[in-house]
C-alpha positions as CSV (number, residue, x, y, z in Angstrom):
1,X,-9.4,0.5,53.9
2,X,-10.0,-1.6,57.0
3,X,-12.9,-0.5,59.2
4,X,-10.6,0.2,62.3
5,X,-8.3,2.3,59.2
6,X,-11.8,4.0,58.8
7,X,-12.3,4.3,62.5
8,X,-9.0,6.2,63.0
9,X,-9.6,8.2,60.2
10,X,-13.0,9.5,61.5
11,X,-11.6,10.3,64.8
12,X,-9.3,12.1,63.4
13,X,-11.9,14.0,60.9
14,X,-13.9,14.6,64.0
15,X,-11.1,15.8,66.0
16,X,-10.8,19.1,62.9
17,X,-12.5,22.3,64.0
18,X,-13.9,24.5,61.3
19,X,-11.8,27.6,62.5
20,X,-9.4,27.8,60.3
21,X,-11.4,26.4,57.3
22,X,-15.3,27.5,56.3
23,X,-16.0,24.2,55.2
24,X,-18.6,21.7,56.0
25,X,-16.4,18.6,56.9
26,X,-19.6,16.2,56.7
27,X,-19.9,16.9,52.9
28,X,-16.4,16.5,52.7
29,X,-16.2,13.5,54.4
30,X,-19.0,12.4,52.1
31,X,-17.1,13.2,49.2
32,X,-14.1,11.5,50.1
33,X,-16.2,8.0,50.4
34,X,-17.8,8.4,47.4
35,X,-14.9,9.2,45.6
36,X,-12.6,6.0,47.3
37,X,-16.1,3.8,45.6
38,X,-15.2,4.9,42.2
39,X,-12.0,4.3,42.8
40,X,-12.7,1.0,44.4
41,X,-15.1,0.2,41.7
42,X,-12.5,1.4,38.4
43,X,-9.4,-0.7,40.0
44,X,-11.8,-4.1,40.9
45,X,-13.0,-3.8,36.9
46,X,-9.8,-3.2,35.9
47,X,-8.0,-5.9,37.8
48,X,-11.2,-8.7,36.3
49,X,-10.3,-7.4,32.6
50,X,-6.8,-7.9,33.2
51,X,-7.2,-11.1,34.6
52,X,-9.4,-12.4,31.6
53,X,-7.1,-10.8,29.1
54,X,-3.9,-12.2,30.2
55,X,-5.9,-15.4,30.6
56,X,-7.1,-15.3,27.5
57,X,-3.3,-14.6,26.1
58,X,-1.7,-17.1,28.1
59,X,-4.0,-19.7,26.3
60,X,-3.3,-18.2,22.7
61,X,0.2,-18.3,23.6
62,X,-0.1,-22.2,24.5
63,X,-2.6,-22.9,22.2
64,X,-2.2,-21.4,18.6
65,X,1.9,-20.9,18.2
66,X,1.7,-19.2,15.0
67,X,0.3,-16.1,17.3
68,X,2.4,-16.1,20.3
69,X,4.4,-13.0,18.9
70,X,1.6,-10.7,19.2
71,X,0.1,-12.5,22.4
72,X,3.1,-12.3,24.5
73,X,3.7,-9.0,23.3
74,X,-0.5,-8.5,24.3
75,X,0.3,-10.5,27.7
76,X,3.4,-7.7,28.5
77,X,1.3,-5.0,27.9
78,X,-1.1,-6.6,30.0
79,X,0.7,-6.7,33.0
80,X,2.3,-3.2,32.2
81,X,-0.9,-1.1,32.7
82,X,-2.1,-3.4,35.3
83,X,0.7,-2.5,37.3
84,X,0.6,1.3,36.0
85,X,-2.8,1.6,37.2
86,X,-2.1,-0.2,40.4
87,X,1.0,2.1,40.9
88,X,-1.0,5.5,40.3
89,X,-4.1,5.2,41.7
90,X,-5.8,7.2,44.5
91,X,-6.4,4.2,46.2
92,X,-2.6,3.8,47.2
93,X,-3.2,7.0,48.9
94,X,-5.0,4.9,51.5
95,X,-1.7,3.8,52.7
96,X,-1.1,7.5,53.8
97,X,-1.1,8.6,57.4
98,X,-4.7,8.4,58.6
99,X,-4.4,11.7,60.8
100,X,-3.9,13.6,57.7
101,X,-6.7,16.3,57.6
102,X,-9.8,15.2,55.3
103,X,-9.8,18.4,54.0
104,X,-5.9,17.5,52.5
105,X,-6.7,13.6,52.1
106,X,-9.5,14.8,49.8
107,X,-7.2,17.8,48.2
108,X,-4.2,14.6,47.9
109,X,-6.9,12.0,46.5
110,X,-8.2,14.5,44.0
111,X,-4.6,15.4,42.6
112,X,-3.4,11.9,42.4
113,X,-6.3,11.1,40.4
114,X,-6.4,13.7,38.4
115,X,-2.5,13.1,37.7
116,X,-3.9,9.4,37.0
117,X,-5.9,10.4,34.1
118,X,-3.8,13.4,32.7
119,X,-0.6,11.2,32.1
120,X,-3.0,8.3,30.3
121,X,-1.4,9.1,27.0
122,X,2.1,7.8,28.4
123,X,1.5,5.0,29.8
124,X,-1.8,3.4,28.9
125,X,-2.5,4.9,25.1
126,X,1.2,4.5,23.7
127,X,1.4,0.9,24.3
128,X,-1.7,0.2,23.6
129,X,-1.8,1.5,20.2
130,X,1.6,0.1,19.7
131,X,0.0,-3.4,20.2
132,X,-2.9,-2.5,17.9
133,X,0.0,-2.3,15.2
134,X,1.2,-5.2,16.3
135,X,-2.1,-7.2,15.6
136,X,-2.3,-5.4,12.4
137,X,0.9,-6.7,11.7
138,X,-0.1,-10.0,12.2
139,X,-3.7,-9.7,10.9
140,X,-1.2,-8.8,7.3
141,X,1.3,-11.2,7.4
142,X,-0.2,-14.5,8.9
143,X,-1.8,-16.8,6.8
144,X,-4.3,-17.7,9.1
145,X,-5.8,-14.4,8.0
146,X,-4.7,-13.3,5.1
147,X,-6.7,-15.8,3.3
148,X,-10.2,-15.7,4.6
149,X,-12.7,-13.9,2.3
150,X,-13.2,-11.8,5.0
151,X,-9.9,-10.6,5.2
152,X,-10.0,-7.0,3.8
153,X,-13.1,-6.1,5.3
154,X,-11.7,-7.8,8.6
155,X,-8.8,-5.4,8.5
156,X,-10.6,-2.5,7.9
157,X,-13.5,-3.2,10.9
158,X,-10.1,-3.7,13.2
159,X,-8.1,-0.8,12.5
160,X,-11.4,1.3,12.7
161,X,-12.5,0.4,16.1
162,X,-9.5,0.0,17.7
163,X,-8.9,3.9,16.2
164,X,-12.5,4.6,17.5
165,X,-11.6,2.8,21.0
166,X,-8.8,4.7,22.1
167,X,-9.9,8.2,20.9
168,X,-12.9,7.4,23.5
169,X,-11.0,6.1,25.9
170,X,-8.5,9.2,25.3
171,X,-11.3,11.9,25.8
172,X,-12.8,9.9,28.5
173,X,-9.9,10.3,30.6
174,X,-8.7,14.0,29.8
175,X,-12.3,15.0,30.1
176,X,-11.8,13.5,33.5
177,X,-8.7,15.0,34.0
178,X,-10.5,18.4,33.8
179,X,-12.9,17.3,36.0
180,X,-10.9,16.6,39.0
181,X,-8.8,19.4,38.1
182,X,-12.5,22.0,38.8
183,X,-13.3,20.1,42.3
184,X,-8.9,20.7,43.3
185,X,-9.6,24.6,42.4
186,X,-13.2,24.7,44.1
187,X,-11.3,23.4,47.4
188,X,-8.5,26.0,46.6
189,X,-10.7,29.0,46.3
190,X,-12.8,27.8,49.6
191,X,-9.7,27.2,51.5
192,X,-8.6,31.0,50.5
193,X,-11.8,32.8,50.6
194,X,-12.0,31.2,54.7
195,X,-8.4,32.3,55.1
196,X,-8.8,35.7,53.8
């Protein structure tokens, strides 16, 4: 967010009274910024391994021809969950109205993110794993591989990361799921008890 975005958005914090809501909107405020950093911080690392990744498959794709089935088909998925993650994150949220109150920018940032992580399995973990068949495939059928020494212990090392990868990647992002799912029902039970 620009500074005079974050300018307009704390005048417009500032402007809140704390009648209607017991809470402290300093901490909230707080928490908002920290949570935009992670944000920040996931979508920047994840934009620099998509970058080196489809690099890196643009240049099997040019360079070894015998592969380019399973690097373009690595390249797609690539650029799918690059754009998945760019389409879902809380950081488009920044785009919102900047006199929303931080009370429901905070409320709006948590559920998108939280909605981020909970739909993982569809659009990140599906393709993925499809593609780790897909190099499987290859690792099996291309003679490149299949006649190294190393071969059979090569396949098994694979398959067993890759299978070790995503379940950490999967719990990862449901444990985070659950997570932001505690902070939206803390802010729901404050907002009622002050109501009440």
């Amino acid at each position: 967010m620009s500074n005079s975005g974050d300018d307009r958005v704390r005048s417009a914090w500032a402007k809140q009274t704390n009648q209607s809501l017991d809470v402290n909107l300093g901490n909230t405020e707080a928490n908002v910024r920290r949570r935009q950093a992670e944000i920040a911080r996931r979508d920047r690392i994840q934009r620099l391994s998509a970058a080196v990744g489809g690099s890196s498959w643009l240049a099997v794709i040019w360079f070894l021809p015998d592969l380019r089935p399973v690097s373009v088909t690595g390249l797609v998925i690539a650029v799918w969950v690059t754009w998945q993650m760019y389409r879902r994150s809380g950081a488009r949220l920044l785009s919102a109205p900047v006199d929303l109150p931080c009370l429901v920018f905070q409320r709006a940032l948590l559920e998108r993110e939280r909605d981020l992580a909970s739909s993982l399995p569809k659009w990140f973990l599906i393709p993925v794993a499809i593609f780790q068949v897909a190099i499987v495939a290859t690792f099996a059928t291309n003679p490149r591989f299949t006649t190294s020494q190393f071969y059979p212990e090569g396949l098994v090392l694979f398959v067993g990361t890759a299978s070790v990868t995503l379940i950490v990647i999967w719990r990862r992002w449901q444990r985070q799921a659950i997570e932001l799912q505690r902070e939206l029902e803390a802010i729901s039970v404050s907002s009622s008890e002050s109501r009440s």
